[in-house]
C-alpha positions in Angstrom: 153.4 114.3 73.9 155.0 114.0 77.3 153.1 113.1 79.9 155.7 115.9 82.1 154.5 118.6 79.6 151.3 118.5 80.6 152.5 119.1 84.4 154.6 122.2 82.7 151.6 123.6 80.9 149.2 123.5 83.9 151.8 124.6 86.7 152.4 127.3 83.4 148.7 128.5 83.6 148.2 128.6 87.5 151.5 130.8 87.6 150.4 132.8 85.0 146.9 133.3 86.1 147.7 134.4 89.6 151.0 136.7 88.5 148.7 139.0 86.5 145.8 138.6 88.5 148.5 139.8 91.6 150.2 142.4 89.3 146.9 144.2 88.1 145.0 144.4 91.6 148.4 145.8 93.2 148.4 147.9 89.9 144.4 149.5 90.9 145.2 149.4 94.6 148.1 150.6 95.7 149.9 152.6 92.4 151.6 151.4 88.8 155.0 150.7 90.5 153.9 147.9 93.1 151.5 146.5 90.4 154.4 146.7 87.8 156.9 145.9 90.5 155.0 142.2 91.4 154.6 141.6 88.1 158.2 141.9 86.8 159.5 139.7 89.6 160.7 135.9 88.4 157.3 134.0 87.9 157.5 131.8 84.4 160.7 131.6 84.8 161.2 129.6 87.9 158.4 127.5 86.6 160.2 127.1 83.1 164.2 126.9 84.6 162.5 123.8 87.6 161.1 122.3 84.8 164.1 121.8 82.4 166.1 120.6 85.2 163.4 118.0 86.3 162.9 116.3 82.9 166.6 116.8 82.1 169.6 117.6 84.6 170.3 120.7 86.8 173.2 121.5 84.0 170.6 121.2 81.3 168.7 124.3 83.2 171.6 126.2 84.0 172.9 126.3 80.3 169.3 127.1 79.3 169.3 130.0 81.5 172.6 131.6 79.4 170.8 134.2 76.8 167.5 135.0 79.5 169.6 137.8 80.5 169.6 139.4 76.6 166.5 138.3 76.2 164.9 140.4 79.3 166.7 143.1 77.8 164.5 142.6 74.4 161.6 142.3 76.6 162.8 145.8 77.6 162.4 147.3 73.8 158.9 145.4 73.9 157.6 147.8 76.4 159.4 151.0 74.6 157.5 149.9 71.8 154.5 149.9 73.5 154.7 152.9 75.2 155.3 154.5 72.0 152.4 153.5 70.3 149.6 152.5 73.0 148.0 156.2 72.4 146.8 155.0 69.3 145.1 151.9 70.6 145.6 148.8 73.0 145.9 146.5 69.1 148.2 149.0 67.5 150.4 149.3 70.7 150.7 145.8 71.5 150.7 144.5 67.8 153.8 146.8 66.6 156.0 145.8 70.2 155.1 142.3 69.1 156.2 142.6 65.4 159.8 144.1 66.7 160.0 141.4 69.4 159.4 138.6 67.2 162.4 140.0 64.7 164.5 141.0 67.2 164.3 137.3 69.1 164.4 135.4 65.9 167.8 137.2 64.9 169.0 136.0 68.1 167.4 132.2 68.2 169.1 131.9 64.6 172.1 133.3 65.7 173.1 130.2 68.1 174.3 132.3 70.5 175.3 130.3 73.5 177.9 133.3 75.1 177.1 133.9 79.1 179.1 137.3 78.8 177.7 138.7 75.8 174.7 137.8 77.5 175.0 139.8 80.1 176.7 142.4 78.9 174.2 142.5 76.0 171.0 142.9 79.2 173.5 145.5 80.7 173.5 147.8 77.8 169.3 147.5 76.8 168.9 147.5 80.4 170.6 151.1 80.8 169.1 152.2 77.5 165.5 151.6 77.8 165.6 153.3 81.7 167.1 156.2 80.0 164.6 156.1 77.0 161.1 155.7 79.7 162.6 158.0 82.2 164.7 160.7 80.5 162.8 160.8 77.0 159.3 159.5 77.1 159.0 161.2 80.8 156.4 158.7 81.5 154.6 159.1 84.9 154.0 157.0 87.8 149.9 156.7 88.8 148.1 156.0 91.8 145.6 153.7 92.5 142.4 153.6 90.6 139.6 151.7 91.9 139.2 149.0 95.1 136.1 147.2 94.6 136.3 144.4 91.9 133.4 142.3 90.6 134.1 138.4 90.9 133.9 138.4 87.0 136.5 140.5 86.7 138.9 138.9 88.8 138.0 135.4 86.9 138.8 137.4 83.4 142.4 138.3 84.6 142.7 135.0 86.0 142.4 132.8 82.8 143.2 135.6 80.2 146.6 135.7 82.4 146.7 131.8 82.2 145.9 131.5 79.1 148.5 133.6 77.3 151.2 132.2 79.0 149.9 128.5 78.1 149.9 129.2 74.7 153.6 131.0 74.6 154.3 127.4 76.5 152.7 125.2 74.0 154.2 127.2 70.9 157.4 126.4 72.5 157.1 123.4 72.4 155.4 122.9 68.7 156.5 125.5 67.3 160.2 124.1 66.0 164.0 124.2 66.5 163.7 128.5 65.5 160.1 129.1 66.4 159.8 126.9 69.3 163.1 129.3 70.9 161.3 132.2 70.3 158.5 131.5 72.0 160.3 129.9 74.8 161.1 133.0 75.7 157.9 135.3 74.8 157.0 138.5 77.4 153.7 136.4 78.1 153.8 138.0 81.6 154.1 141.6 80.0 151.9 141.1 77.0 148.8 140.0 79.6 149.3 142.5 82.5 149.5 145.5 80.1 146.2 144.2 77.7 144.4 144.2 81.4 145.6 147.4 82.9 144.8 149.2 79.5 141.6 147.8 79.8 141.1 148.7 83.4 142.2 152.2 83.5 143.1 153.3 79.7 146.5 154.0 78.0 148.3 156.3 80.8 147.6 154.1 83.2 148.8 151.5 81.1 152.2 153.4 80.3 152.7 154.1 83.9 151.9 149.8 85.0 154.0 149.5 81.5 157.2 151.5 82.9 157.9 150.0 86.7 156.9 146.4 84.9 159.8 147.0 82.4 162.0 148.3 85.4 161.5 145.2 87.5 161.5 142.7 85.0 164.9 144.2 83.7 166.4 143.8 87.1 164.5 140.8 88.6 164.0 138.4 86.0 168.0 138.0 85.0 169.3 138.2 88.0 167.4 135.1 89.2 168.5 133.1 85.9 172.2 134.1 86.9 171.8 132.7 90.2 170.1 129.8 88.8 173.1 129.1 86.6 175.7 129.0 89.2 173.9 127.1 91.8 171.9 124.4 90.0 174.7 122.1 88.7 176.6 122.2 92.5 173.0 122.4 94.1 171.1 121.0 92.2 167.1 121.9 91.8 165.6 121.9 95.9 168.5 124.1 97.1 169.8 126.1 94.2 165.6 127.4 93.5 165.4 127.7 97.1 168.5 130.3 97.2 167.7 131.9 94.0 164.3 132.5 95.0 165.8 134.4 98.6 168.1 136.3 96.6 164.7 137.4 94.3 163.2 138.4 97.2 166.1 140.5 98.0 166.5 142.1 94.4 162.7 142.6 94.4 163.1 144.4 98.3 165.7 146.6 96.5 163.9 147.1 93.3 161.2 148.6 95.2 163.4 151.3 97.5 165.1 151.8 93.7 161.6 152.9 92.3 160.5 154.8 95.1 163.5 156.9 95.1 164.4 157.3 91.4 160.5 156.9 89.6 159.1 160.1 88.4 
């Protein structure tokens, strides 16, 4: 295997490890839409966009980054999934949105789609139709902090659970195929983790609530910065195209934030 693999897969498990362990502590401390808020902005994919471009070209990334805006927007029917059927169990909730996910994004890997626009305006649509669905229909709540005192162990248990899910969507990517290995490229690692630990931290309405403003950001966050990515990296290239994208992240993030303040029940 590739010695620059390797690098992928650990820089893969810090990022992963300190996202979640970030996203759930803001989560207990300060309220489910800072928690889900950090944890929705562009983590795994700056580490997996740099990467591409590194072992192949800055136009190698930019193409890659082409379907992550419809694919954020099946990440989005992920979380509807979940919400819907979390009350029945952490397993049941996160083993049905997983079951649609993985049909939904092998339709699309098998599909070949390589369209910017009907990437876009495919994110566009989910985007406006899983807000309306958690907002409007499921009515799900915002939540306040729970706890602030946290046991060393439990910090470590975030820490590599986080990690270690988003190393093995990583490695599946990469063994996993031509169909398979697409799919997993593109795996809600980051929402699969943060919601198994906030369920377990403070139960299945706190969960929801993380669930919601994680959707929310990630719908916003995530494909904007792989849009920026695409039109900076091949004139750019990698030091000053993820250097811009990232300033314009922290701008959509700012504005994410004043946007869930003002419109989250």
């Amino acid at each position: 295997m590739d010695p620059s693999f390797w690098l992928k897969l650990g820089l893969s498990f810090v990022v992963g490890s300190v996202w979640v362990t970030l996203s759930t502590l803001a989560a207990e401390r300060y309220g489910s839409r800072i928690g889900g808020l950090i944890g929705g902005l562009p983590s795994t994919a700056v580490v997996s966009l740099l990467f591409i471009g590194y072992t192949q070209t800055p136009r190698a990334a930019s193409e890659a980054a082409t379907v992550i805006p419809l694919v954020q927007g099946l990440n989005g029917l992920f979380v509807i999934i979940y919400l819907q059927f979390v009350r029945r169990g952490l397993v049941f909730g996160l083993s049905s949105a997983l079951l649609a996910w993985f049909i939904l994004t092998s339709i699309l890997v098998a599909s070949g789609l390589r369209s910017f626009w009907v990437s876009v305006v495919g994110w566009l649509l989910l985007a406006a139709v899983c807000y309306l669905v958690v907002e409007r229909w499921m009515k799900v709540p915002s939540q306040g902090k729970t706890r602030a005192s946290y046991a060393p162990s439990q910090i470590a248990y975030r820490a590599l659970f986080g990690g270690a899910i988003i190393t093995f969507a990583v490695l599946m990517g990469k063994l996993g195929g031509p169909i398979y290995g697409g799919v997993f490229a593109t795996f809600p690692a980051m929402f699969l983790s943060t919601l198994a630990v906030t369920y377990r931290a403070g139960g299945a309405e706190f969960s929801r609530a993380v669930a919601k403003a994680l959707m929310i950001s990630g719908l916003i966050n995530v494909p904007l910065y792989a849009i920026v990515v695409r039109w900076l990296y091949p004139g750019l290239g990698l030091a000053y195209g993820t250097a811009i994208a990232l300033l314009f992240s922290c701008g959509t993030g700012y504005l994410t934030f004043l946007f869930m303040r003002a419109r989250l029940s």
